[in-house]
C-alpha positions, 0 to 999 in steps of 0.5 A: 275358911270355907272352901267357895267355888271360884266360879260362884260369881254371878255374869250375865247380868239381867240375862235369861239363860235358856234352859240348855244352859241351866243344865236342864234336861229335855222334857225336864225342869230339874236342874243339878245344884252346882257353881254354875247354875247358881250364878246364873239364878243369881244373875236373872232380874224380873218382876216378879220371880217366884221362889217356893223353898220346902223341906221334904223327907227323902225318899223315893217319891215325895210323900203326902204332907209335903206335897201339901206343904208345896200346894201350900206355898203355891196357894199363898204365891197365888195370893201374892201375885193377885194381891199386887196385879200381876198379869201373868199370874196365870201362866206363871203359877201353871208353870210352876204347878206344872213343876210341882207335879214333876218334882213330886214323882220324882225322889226326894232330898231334904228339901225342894226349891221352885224358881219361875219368872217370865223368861225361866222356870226350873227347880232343885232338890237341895241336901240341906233343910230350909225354912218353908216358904214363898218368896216373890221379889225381882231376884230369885230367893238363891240363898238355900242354893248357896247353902247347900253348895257351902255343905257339899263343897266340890271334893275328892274321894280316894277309895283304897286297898291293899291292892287298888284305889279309885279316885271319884269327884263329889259336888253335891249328892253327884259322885264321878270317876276322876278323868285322870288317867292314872285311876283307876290304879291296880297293885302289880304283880311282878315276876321272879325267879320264884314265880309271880309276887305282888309288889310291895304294899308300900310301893303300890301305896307311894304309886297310889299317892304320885297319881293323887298328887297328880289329880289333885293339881288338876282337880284341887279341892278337899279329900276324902279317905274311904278304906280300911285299916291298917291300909288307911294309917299306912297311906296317910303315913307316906302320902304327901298329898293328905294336907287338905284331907276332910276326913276318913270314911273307914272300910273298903268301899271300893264297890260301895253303891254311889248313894251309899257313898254319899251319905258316908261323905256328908258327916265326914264333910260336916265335921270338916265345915265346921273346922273351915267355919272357926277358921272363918270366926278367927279371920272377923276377929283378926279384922276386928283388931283393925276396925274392918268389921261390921256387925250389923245389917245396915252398916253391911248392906252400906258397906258391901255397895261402896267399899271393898267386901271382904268376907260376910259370916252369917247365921244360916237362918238369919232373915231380915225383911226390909225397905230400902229408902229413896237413896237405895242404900239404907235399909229400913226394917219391915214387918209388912213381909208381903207388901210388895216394896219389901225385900223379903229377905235382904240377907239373900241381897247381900249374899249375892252383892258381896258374891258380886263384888268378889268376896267369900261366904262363912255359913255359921250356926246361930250363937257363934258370932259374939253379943249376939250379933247375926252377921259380920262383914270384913272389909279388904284394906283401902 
């Protein structure tokens, strides 16, 4: 199943964190996408909180196309805001061009996501690609942030030789040296009466392996193995600790910069999403078997308020637009997108009811869900 940060429950509800607590930095509205910042997006409620989510080529600086694209979106939140009388509308898109302007000087991901409401502004370079668009709803739009936390899960990355090993936390594009104390570890040499040897690579291999057993109590989370042969076969060979090992990146990496480093990880992660992703498949359809699965949206968005949600998988690039009826538990299909009693994308609600109830998110790819359904929720026993 997919590993989901156990902190990914939104608190606070209703609140405004300040900016202090979004992890901002002084003079910026850059916010790093992690567990906790999420949650906190997720727990803001005002009318109306804008979302702008766009791809842009990574790079060091934001080229021209997509600064238009972003100009783009703004233009179409201003429409939006003036359409249904806003009468802040003026501070709000200030403060989000103000975002804009900062986030195009900056370097790039993949995409570039803005949230501003009347008590809070910020934005994040996210390492997935997202669908364009303007998002304007009493809730930020945090799916994309959810996202990309599912494809870059908190991990370890153990860089190894024949005679050293590092040990660094991954969480996005951030790699950290791990505070445990036993790392960074050197291979010994030791003394005898015919001069200085170095121990064993077996020996320096096992002490190697005690100090990960020991990080990884602390810092539990998949493990990444970045070095060369035959050192890599050796240490997996005697390790005891390599039972939630992701992948191999191969080569000594020891001095390898930390950007270089994290682009070598994210195939190795993918790979291992994947096989988290039909462990998450085989879960639905062992729920199947007892009638605890919904395939549809309505039945779920239901189910997800009054039962006991369990697990929701969801195509990555299912939207569904809707209306909710007067009793607020029935969710009507909508195509006036832009009207302002429609949810703009009631999967990005559901995400978060479930997250809020205390079950887990499956991302899959379009078509992996059985007859052509685009979404199922399991339910926890009565």
């Amino acid at each position: 199943m997919t590993d989901v940060p156990s902190t990914l429950r939104p608190n606070n509800c209703g609140a405004s964190p300040d900016a202090s607590v979004l992890g901002t930095t002084e003079g910026s509205h850059v916010i790093p996408v992690n567990a906790n910042t999420v949650t906190l997006l997720q727990s803001m409620r005002a009318d109306p909180s804008i979302s702008i989510l766009a791809n842009t080529k990574p790079g060091a600086r934001t080229g021209g196309q997509d600064i238009a694209t972003l100009r783009f979106l703004a233009g179409r939140a201003r429409q939006r805001l003036e359409t249904e009388g806003c009468t802040d509308a003026s501070a709000l898109l200030a403060a989000l061009g103000t975002m804009i302007d900062e986030a195009v000087s900056q370097p790039a991901d993949l995409a570039t996501a803005f949230f501003v409401n009347r008590a809070h502004s910020c934005w994040a370079t996210l390492p997935v690609p997202v669908i364009d668009r303007c998002v304007i709803d009493p809730t930020f739009a945090t799916r994309d942030l959810v996202r990309a936390l599912h494809h870059t899960p908190r991990h370890n990355v153990l860089l190894l030789s024949s005679d050293q090993a590092r040990l660094l936390h991954g969480h996005g594009a951030t790699l950290a040296p791990s505070s445990a104390g036993a790392f960074p570890v050197h291979r010994r040499v030791a003394d005898s009466n015919r001069g200085r040897t170095a121990v064993p690579t077996d020996a320096f291999l096992r002490r190697v392996d005690r100090a990960l057993g020991t990080a990884l109590r602390l810092n539990p989370a998949p493990l990444i193995l970045a070095a060369a042969e035959p050192t890599a076969s050796t240490f997996r060979r005697i390790s005891r600790n390599t039972a939630r090992l992701a992948g191999v990146v191969k080569g000594n990496h020891l001095t390898t910069p930390a950007a270089q480093l994290v682009e070598l990880i994210r195939p190795v992660l993918g790979g291992y999403l994947k096989s988290r992703s039909k462990e998450a498949l085989d879960h639905i359809e062992r729920r199947a078997r007892s009638g605890r699965v919904l395939r549809d949206i309505e039945s779920a968005w239901l189910a997800a308020r009054w039962e006991r949600p369990e697990m929701l998988a969801v195509e990555e690039h299912y939207y569904y637009p809707a209306r909710l009826d007067d009793t607020g538990d029935t969710l009507v299909p909508a195509q006036d997108v832009d009207h302002p009693d429609v949810i703009d994308d009631a999967v990005d609600e559901l995400i978060e009811i479930v997250l809020r109830r205390g079950g887990w998110i499956a991302l899959v790819e379009p078509g992996e869900l059985p007859d052509n359904t685009h979404l199922a929720l399991t339910l926890r026993r009565p």
